[in-house]
Steps between C-alpha positions, in 0.01 A plus 500: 500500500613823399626751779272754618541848692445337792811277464747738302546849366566328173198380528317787547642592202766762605830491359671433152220348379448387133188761344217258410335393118194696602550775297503315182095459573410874509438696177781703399342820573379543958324799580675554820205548799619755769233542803694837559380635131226743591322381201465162591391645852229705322349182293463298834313750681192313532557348820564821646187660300311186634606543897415913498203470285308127542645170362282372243667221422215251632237627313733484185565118618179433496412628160769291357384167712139554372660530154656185497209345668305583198737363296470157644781518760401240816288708711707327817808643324680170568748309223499172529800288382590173433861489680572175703541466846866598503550799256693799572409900367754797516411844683698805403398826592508891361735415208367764231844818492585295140874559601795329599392407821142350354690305218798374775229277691387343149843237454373352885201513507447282151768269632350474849100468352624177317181282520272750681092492400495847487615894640333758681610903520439611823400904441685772286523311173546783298723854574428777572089536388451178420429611087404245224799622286769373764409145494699394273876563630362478829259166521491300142901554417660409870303159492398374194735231550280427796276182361208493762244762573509812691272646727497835665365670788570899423682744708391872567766616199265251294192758565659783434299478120175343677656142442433520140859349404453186738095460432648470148798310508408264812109453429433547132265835546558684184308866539525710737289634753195740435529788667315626815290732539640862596539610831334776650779802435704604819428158685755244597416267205537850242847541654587154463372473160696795350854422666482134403743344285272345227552203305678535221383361177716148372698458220351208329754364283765548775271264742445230236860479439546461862259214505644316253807452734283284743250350260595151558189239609655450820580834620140593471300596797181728525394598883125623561612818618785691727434259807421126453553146657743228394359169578843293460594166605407492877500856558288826390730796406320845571572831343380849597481804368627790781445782196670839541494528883549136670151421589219288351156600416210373668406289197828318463449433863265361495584260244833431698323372767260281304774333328714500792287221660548120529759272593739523152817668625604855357734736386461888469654678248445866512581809377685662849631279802311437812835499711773744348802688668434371863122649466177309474258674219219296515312673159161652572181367332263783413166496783731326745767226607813401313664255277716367768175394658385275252882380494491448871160301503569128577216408323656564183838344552728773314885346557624812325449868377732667214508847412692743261533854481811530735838394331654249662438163710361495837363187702308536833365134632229580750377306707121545479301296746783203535525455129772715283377723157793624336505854400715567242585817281650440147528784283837437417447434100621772325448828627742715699588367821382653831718475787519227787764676697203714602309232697516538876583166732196350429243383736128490397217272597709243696786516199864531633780639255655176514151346338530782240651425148585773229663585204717674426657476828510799670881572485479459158273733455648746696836409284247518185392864592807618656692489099211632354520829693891481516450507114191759455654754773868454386594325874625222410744469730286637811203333392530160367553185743604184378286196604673400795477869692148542422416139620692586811335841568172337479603237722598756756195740414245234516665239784431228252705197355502564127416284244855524401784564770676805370838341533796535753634832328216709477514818716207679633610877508354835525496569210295171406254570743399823371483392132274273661278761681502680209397211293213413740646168632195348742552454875316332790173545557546602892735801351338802334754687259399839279500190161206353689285794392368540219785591292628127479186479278574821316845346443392155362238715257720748355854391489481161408677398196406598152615255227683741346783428777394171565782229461583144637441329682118557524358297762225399305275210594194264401354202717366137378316313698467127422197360663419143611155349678724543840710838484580750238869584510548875421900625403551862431816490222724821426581668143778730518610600178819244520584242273555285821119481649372500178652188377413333851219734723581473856213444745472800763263345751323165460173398751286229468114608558305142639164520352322295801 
């Protein structure tokens, strides 16, 4: 087995490592995506236009559901498959920048998905409004060499054109939307309607040409709408739909909980995590409770609950009642990463930090971030840490044993502690420091990496889960950009989930 992060920094990917092949998959022309471009800031103000002035996102959702009802979709929004008993299905989540570090994840992930039934994107599949017109360097291109089917639960980026792209692309619903009625001028709907970023119309050529990419019998799959079920083997995969803001609507909750019922073991997949960063975000349902209640609910025997949005890997096992659902974050498929290093110790709802898994690790993240901002404020040699001194400085920050001991030689020094501080390296919970406040957020938001000064390694990542009668086996695998783990993948954290 190849070596991961968690055994050596050459397995993290640090070092003289050998570029990977990846790059002979993208198209010879990348439209480099910067999150700092005020542009790109401008097209993706819907969620923001949505929290001031209403989010209507559900009643969209439910225009498109009744849609596809009408156009003979199963009214319990359930796909039913043939897959065995033991089958396994790939989850990789918010992959859609269409850059290097989208296409870097591709070489692994088609060498680790050898003999899976079938893939799942867990939220964000396209960047940054989710328009028609990307698709094809970011969705059809990267896997068409993927032979099995691909469903999709979207992410808010994916509704920043009213879901028209993925309704499209992911559910075969060809027009668009009619248009609603006008608001009443000066009210909170008028607003909303005249700052909104509106759908833009598709190139139709450009999107058949995409198609044709994936056209192949087997990697055909049409879903009944932006949430569904995946009856599978022994278990029922569930996706949801968390829209612009991370909540559900009353109608999707109500379906949750219908098919949420019976004895068949499930899966969540949704479009933001349940557990993330040390915090428990539960995700409202519109006229009361939450997701995480349905989850929680022993009558319906969830072993597990996925979610995008945030990327990276996180896994929180929580003990619910005496039996253990494993919350897990993967949006680590393509996107610009978002820092670990920024995770307090954790301990939430009974888990310890030594029952926490990640990826990156944090001191590589903190190594990860610490270059970048050597390189973008010309402090190099103030700024950047190698491996080892960030994996020590977290070590002493965070009174934890790394996943990786930082080695006999590394120093922790003044001067890596503040580069730290500055770099909003997490602490304890039973400490409050001025990073604790909201600015660790406004750190993670705005200064996170851009692709156009994105290099390797990544620390990308995807999951597969093989599933059997008795346990489904769930290994989260690294992409890094390096010849090394793309030839060979290594596994980051590995759990098997019993299904009794």
């Amino acid at each position: 087995m190849a070596d991961s992060s968690r055994d050596t920094a050459a397995g993290a990917g640090w070092g003289a490592a050998e570029p990977g092949g990846y790059r002979q998959l993208m198209p010879d022309h990348v439209e480099k995506l910067s999150w700092l471009n005020p542009k790109t800031l401008w097209a993706a103000r819907n969620g923001v236009v949505a929290a001031w002035f209403g989010d209507p996102t559900g009643r969209t959702r439910s225009r498109w559901v009744a849609r596809r009802a009408e156009a003979g979709a199963p009214v319990d929004k359930v796909i039913r498959r043939d897959d065995p008993d033991r089958f396994s299905f790939m989850v990789v989540g918010d992959p859609g920048e269409g850059d290097d570090s989208q296409y870097a994840v591709v070489p692994g992930f088609l060498k680790a998905s050898q003999g899976a039934s079938f893939a799942v994107i867990a939220s964000d599949v396209i960047y940054p409004v989710g328009s028609t017109d990307d698709y094809g360097t970011k969705f059809f291109r990267p896997y068409r060499d993927y032979r099995a089917p691909i469903y999709a639960i979207p992410g808010n980026h994916d509704w920043y054109e009213d879901l028209g792209g993925f309704m499209r692309v992911f559910c075969a619903d060809t027009p668009p939307l009619a248009p609603e009625p006008k608001p009443r001028p000066l009210s909170r709907s008028w607003w909303r309607a005249v700052l909104w970023h509106a759908p833009r119309a598709a190139d139709e050529q450009r999107l058949a040409d995409a198609r044709a990419l994936r056209s192949a019998p087997e990697q055909q799959a049409v879903q009944p709408g932006p949430y569904w079920a995946i009856d599978a083997g022994p278990v029922r995969i569930i996706g949801i739909d968390t829209g612009l803001l991370g909540m559900i609507d009353a109608e999707q909750g109500a379906w949750l909980r219908e098919v949420s019922k019976g004895p068949r073991p499930k899966i969540l997949v949704g479009g933001s995590p349940l557990y993330v960063d040390g915090a428990h975000h539960p995700c409202a349902v519109e006229g009361g409770g939450t997701v995480d209640d349905v989850v929680r609910d022993p009558a319906h025997h969830y072993v597990a609950a996925i979610g995008g949005d945030i990327h990276n890997y996180q896994r929180y096992p929580v003990d619910v009642d005496g039996r253990t659902i494993q919350y897990v974050v993967s949006g680590g498929g393509g996107a610009f990463m978002h820092a670990t290093h920024t995770i307090p110790r954790v301990s939430v709802a009974g888990v310890a930090e030594d029952d926490f898994r990640c990826y990156p690790l944090r001191g590589d993240s903190l190594a990860f971030y610490s270059r970048l901002y050597g390189r973008r404020l010309r402090l190099r040699q103030f700024f950047a840490l190698t491996e080892a001194e960030a994996t020590a400085v977290i070590a002493e920050r965070l009174g934890i044993r790394t996943g990786r001991a930082p080695g006999p030689d590394a120093r922790v020094t003044r001067r890596t502690r503040l580069v730290a501080s500055l770099l909003g390296a997490g602490g304890r919970p039973d400490r409050t420091s001025w990073f604790r406040l909201p600015v660790r957020k406004v750190y993670t938001r705005l200064f996170s990496p851009g692709s156009a000064t994105y290099s390797p390694p990544f620390f990308k990542s995807f999951l597969r889960l093989d599933v059997t009668p008795e346990a489904v086996r769930l290994r989260c695998f690294a992409a890094t950009g390096n010849r090394a783990q793309e030839l060979d993948p290594p596994v980051e954290d590995e759990i098997t989930i019993p299904l009794s």
